[in-house]
C-alpha positions in Angstrom: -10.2 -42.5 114.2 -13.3 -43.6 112.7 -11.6 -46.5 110.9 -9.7 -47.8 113.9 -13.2 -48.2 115.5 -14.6 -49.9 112.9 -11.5 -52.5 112.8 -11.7 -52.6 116.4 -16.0 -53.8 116.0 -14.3 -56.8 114.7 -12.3 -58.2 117.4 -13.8 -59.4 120.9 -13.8 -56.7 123.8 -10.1 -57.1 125.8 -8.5 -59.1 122.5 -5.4 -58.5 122.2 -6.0 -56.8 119.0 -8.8 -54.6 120.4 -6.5 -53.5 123.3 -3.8 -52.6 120.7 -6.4 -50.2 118.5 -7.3 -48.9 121.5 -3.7 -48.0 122.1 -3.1 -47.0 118.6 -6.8 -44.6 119.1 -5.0 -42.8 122.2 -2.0 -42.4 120.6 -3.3 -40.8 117.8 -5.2 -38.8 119.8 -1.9 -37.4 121.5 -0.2 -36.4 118.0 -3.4 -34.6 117.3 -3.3 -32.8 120.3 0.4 -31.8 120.5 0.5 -30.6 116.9 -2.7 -28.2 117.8 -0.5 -27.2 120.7 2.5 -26.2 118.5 0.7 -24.6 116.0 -1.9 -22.1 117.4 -4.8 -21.1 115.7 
């Protein structure tokens, strides 16, 4: 997560390329979350 902001620093607000690390931030997010919801602490 912390790298895809750092790559993101590097590309103008609403770039094409920041809009897609966003994406790639959120979807990484999701995965995180799902695999914390199939394996309970």
């Amino acid at each position: 997560m912390k790298t895809l902001g750092t790559v993101s620093d590097k590309y103008p607000k609403g770039s094409a390329e920041d809009e897609a690390l966003r994406i790639a931030a959120v979807a990484l997010l999701y995965v995180q979350d799902i695999d914390k919801l199939s394996h309970p602490n």
